[in-house]
N, C-alpha and C positions, 0 to 999 in steps of 0.2 A: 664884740667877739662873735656874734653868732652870725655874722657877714661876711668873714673871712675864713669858714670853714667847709670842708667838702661835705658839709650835714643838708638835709634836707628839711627848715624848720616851719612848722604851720603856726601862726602866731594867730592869740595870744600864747607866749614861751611863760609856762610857768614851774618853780623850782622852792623847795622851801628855804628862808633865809639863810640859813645856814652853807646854802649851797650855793653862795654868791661867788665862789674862785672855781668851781666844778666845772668839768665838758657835759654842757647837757648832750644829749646823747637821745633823741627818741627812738622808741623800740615798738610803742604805740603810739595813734592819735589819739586824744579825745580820752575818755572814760565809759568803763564797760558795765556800770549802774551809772549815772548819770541821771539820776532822781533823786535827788537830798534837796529839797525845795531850799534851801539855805545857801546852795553854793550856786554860783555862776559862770565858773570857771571855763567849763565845757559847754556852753550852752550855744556858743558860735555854730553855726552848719559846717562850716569848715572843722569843724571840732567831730563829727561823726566818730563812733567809736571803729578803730580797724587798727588788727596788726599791721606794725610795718615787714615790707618784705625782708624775707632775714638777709636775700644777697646787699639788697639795696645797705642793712648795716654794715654789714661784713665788708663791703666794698668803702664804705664810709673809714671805718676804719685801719683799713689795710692805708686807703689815701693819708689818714694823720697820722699812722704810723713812718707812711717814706718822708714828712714833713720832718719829722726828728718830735716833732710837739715835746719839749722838753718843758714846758712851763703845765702841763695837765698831772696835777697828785690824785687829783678826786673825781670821777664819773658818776653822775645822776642818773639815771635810766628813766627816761619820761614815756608816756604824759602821766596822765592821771591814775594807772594801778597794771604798771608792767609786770606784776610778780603773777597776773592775769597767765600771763605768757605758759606753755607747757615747759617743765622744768629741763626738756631736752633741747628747747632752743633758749632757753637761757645761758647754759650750761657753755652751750657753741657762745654765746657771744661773750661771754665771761671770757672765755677761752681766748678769744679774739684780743678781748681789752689787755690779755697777759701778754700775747705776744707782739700785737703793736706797739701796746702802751705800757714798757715792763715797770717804768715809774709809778703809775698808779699803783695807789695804795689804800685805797679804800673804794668802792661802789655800792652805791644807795639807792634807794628807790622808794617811790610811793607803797602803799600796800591799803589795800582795803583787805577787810578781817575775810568777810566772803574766797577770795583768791586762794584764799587756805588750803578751803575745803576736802579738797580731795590730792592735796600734798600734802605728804608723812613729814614727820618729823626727820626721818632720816635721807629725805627728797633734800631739806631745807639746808641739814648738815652738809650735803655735798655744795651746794648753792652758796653757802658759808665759807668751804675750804676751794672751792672757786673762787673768792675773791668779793663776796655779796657780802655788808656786813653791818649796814645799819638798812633797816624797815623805817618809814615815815607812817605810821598810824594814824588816820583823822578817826577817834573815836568819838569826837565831839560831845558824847555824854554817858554815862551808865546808868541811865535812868530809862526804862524801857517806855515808858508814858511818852518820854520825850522824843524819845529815838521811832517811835510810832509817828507820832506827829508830822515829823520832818524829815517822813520817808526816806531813812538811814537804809531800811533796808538789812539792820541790825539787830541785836538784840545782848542786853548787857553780858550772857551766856556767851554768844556766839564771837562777840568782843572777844574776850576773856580767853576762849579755847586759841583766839590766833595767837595773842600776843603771848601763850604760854607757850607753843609751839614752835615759834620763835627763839625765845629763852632757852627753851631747851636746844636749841637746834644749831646755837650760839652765834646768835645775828642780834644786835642790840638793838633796844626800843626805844624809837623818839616817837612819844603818842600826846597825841591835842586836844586839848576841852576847849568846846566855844563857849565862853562867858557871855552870857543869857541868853542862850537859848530856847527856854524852855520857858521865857519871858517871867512876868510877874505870879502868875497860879503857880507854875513847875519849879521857881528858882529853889527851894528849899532842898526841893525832892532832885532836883539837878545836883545839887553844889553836892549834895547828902550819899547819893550814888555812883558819881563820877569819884570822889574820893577813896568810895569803896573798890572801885574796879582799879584805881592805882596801887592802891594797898594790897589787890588780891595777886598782881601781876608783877607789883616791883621795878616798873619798866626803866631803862638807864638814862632816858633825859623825859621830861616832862614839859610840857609847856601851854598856855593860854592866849587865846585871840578873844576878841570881843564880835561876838555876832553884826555882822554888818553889809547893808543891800545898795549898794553902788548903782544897782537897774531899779531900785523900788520892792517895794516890798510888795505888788500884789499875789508874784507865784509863793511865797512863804505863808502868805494870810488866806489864798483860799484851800490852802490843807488845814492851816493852824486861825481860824479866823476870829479865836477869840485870846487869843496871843496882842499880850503888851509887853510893848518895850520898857525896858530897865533903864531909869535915868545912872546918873554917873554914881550918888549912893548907892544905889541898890545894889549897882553892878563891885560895887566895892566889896559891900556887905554879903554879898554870893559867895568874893572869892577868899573873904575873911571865912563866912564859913566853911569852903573845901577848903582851902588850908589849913584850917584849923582842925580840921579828921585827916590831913595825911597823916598816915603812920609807914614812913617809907627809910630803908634801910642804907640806899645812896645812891641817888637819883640827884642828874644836874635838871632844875628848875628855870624856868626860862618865861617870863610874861613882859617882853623888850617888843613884841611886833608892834608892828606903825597904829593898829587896829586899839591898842590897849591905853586907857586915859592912865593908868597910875604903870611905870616901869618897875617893874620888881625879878631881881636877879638873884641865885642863889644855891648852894647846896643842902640837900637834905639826908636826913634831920638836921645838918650841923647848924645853919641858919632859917631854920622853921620860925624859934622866938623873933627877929630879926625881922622875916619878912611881914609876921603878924603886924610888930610895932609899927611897922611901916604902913600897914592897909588900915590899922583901928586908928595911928593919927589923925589919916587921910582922913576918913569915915566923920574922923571928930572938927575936923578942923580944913572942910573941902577947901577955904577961900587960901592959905597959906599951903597948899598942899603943891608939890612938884606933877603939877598936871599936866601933859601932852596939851597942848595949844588943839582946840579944833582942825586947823588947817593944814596941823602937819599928820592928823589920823588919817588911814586909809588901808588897803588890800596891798 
């Protein structure tokens, strides 16, 4: 798909799973922190962070609107934290996606909590009744010990202020914990405080990856250098622990990425017990456990 459109795309194209039918749609390159020793998403030179120009979308668009594109429901806005963007060129291309693309019916995007900062509540409400209407959060932790570490650039606080903001603002929350992150010292204080930050916020989809370095692990080890990784117990027993402090009111659950040794699907609370019995099996009984094979983990 992304070869047969009039987009401009810098690869590597990234998009969260869920947004595997979606027009991705860049509106930036690259990412605007771009310091989370953990990720390496952006770390390509070709990945530099820069808005893209608005005509260049605008004209982007106007093109897949005379195509008829009648197979696009869902628009992603990439790359890595277009809500970066000032709310008056957002607004334009929102604008854009209605009148080209009147089928679309939802548009998503990344969001780092930072992007917030100085958009109101009622900036985000317009952004919302424009057509914005799920946030992708990578909070990765509520544990400020860890979010230091792995220069998040974060802080459980500052978390918390976006994804309320949001809420209010009525743009739904899909927000991510990395399972061990905060390796072996931090998993308690991880699993312990990323629960709390779900439970203070409510967000309306949740979900888990497993921390993982595709390039190696030396940029993660010289911030974090006395950081040990979590064999497949441990990492069980982390997520038995934060599952076992959600106390969430009804939030779809999601730990299916490629990255995760145990698949665990679900709604909460309704299948809270459920997904427990599933993690304390596992925990109990790894060799009969439904484990992801090695070879088919990954990013």
């Amino acid at each position: 798909m992304l070869y047969d459109l009039p987009i401009r795309y810098v690869e590597p194209v990234y998009r969260p799973p869920s947004e595997a039918q979606s027009l991705i749609l860049p509106v930036t390159d690259g990412c605007s922190w771009n310091q989370c020793t953990f990720c390496e998403m952006y770390t390509d030179p070709g990945k530099r962070f820069r808005a893209r120009d608005e005509a260049e979308v605008l004209t982007a668009l106007a093109r897949l609107g005379e195509r008829g594109a009648p197979g696009i429901r869902r628009v992603f806005l990439a790359d890595g934290d277009a809500l970066v963007l000032p709310t008056r060129r957002l607004l334009t291309i929102l604008a854009a996606i209605r009148e080209h693309l009147p089928q679309v019916h939802r548009v998503s995007s990344y969001c780092l909590p930072r992007n917030l900062k100085k958009k109101s509540v009622a900036e985000l409400a317009e952004l919302a009744e424009a057509g914005l209407k799920l946030a992708y959060v990578g909070a990765e932790s509520g544990d400020d010990e860890v979010l230091e570490r792995v220069r998040k650039g974060e802080t459980f606080a500052s978390t918390r202020e976006a994804l309320e903001k949001l809420g209010q603002a009525g743009i739904s929350r899909s927000v991510m914990i990395l399972n061990g992150l905060g390796g072996r010292a931090l998993s308690q204080a991880h699993a312990a405080h990323s629960a709390e930050l779900a439970n203070a916020t409510q967000p309306e989809f949740l979900a888990t990856l497993v921390v993982s370095f595709p390039l190696g692990e030396a940029r993660y080890r010289a911030a974090f250098p006395e950081w040990e990784p979590l064999g497949i117990p441990d990492l069980l027993a982390e997520m038995e622990h934060f599952i076992s402090r959600l106390e969430l009111k009804r939030t779809v659950f999601r730990s299916d990425h490629a990255s995760n040794w145990l698949s665990l699907r679900g709604n909460l609370p309704t299948d809270q017990d459920k997904l427990l019995a599933q993690l304390r099996a596992a925990i109990a009984d790894p060799a009969h456990a439904p484990l992801r094979p090695a070879w088919a983990r990954g990013l």
